[in-house]
C-alpha positions in Angstrom: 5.8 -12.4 7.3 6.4 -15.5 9.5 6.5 -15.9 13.2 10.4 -16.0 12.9 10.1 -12.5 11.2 7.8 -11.3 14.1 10.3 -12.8 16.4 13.4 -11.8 14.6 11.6 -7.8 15.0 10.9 -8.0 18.3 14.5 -9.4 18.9 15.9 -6.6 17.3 13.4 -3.6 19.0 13.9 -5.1 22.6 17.4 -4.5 22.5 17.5 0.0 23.6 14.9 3.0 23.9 14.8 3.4 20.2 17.1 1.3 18.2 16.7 3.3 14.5 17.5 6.5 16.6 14.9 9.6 17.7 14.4 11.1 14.8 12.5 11.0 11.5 14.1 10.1 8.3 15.5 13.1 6.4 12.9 12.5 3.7 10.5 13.0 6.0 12.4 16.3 7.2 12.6 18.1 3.8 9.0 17.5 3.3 7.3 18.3 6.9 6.8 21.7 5.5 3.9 20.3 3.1 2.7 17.7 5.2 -0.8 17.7 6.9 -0.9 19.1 10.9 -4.7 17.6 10.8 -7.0 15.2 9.8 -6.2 11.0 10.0 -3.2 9.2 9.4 -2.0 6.0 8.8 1.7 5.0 9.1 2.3 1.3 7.2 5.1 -0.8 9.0 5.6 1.9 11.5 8.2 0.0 13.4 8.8 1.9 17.1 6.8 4.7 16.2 9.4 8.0 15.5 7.3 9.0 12.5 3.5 8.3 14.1 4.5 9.9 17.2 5.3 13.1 15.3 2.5 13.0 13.4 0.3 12.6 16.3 2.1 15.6 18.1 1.7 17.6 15.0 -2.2 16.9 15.1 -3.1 14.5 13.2 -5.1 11.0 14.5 -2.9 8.5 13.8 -3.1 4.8 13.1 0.5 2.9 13.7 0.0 -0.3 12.2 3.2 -3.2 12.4 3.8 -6.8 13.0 5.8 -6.5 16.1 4.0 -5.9 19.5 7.7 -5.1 21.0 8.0 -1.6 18.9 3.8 -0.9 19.4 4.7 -1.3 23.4 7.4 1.3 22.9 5.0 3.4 21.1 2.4 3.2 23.0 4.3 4.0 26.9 6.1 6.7 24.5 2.2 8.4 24.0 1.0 7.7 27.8 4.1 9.6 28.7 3.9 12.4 26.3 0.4 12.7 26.3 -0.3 11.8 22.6 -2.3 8.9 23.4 -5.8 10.1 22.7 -4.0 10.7 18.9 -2.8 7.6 18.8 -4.5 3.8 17.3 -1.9 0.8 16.9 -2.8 -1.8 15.6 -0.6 -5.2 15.4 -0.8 -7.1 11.7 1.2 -9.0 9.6 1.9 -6.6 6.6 2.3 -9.6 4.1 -1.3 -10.7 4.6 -2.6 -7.1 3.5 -3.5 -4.1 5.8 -6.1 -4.5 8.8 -9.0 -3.3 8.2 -8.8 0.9 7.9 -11.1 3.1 7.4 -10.9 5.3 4.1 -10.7 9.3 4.2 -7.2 9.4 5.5 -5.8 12.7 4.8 -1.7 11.0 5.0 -0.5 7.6 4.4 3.3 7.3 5.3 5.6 3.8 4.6 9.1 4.3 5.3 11.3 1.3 4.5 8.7 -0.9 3.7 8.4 -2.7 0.5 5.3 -3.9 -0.7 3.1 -3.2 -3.9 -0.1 -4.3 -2.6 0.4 -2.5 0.5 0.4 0.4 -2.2 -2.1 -1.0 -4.0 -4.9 -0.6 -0.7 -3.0 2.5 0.4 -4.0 4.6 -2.7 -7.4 3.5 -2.1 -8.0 4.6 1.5 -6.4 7.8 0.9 -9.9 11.1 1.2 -9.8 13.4 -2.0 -6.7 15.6 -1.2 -4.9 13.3 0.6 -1.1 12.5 0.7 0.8 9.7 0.2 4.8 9.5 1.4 6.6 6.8 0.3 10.2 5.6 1.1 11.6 2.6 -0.6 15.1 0.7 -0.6 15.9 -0.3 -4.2 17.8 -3.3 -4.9 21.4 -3.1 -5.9 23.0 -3.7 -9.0 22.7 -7.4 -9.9 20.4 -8.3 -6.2 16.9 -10.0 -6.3 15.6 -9.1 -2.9 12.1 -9.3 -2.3 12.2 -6.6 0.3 13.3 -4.1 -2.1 12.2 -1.9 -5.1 13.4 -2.4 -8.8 14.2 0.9 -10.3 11.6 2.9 -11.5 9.3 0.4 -9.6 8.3 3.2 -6.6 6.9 5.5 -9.9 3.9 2.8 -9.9 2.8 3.6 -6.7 1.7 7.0 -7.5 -0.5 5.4 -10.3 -3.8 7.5 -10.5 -2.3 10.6 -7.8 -0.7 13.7 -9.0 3.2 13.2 -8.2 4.7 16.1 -6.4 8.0 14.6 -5.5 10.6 12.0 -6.6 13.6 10.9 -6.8 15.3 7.8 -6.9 19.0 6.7 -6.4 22.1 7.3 -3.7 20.4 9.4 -1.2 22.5 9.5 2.5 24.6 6.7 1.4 21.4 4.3 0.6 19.8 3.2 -3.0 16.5 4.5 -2.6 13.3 6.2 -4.1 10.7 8.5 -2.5 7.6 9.8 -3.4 5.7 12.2 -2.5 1.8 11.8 -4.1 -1.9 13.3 -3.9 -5.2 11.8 -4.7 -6.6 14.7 -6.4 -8.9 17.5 -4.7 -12.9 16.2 -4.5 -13.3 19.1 -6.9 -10.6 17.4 -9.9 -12.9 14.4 -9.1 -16.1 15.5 -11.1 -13.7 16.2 -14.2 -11.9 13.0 -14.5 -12.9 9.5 -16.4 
């Protein structure tokens, strides 16, 4: 991303408490059942922090990592004043350039409406033996080229070398997407695979 996309973020975040609403995505709803309440956490693109702060509250050590320092403020005055802030790490990056620098073991790795196959790519990598990854994508329409979004069947790729527990791709709440749910197999798969 460019400054004018950091700008054009921060624009957009500075204008209300929480301008993409309080809650999590419905994805994220349907699945909270299966997803970790310990261990590390890494939220790609986190924008003002709805899904990190949950999964800080549920337990886990999270790392909230997005380009605009706007929505990490939010975040961050959000955990002073709910006392999730020893939970919480955020970390300011421009996505297009790769991730920061995590540490692998995480036990979760969640990007909602964020596109990016490399981002993917270093995800599946940093996730321990066991771990999760949740993916939402938007897909492109029929006949668009946009850069920001999946092709169809694209998302499927992302879960190269995980076991795939979940997907589905198409009209889901009135928006072409695909989500994933994925798992790096358990350390004891590990000593029978190639």
């Amino acid at each position: 991303m460019s400054e004018a996309d950091r700008e054009r973020w921060d624009t957009r975040y500075a204008r209300g408490d929480l301008v993409m609403g309080p809650g999590l995505k419905p994805f994220v709803t349907e699945l909270a059942r299966v997803l970790p309440c310990a261990g590390h956490a890494l939220d790609i693109a986190c924008g003002e922090g709805q899904l990190a702060e949950w999964l800080a509250r549920r337990g886990l050590a999270v790392t909230a990592v997005d380009i605009s320092p706007v929505a990490l403020d939010k975040l961050c005055a959000r955990a002073a004043a709910g006392d999730f802030a020893s939970r919480l790490h955020v970390i300011e990056a421009d996505l297009d350039e790769g991730l920061p620098p995590i540490p692998p073991g995480l036990d979760l790795v969640t990007c909602i409406d964020f596109y990016s196959p490399a981002i993917m790519r270093q995800a599946r990598r940093l996730l321990a033996p066991g771990g999760l990854l949740l993916v939402e994508v938007v897909l492109q329409s029929a006949g668009g080229d946009s850069p920001h979004r999946a092709t169809p069947g694209e998302a499927l790729g992302f879960a190269r070398g995980l076991h795939l527990h979940f997907y589905r791709e198409g009209v889901v709440g009135g928006r072409m997407l695909a989500q994933l749910l994925a798992q790096r197999p358990p350390a004891a798969c590990l000593a029978f695979s190639d």
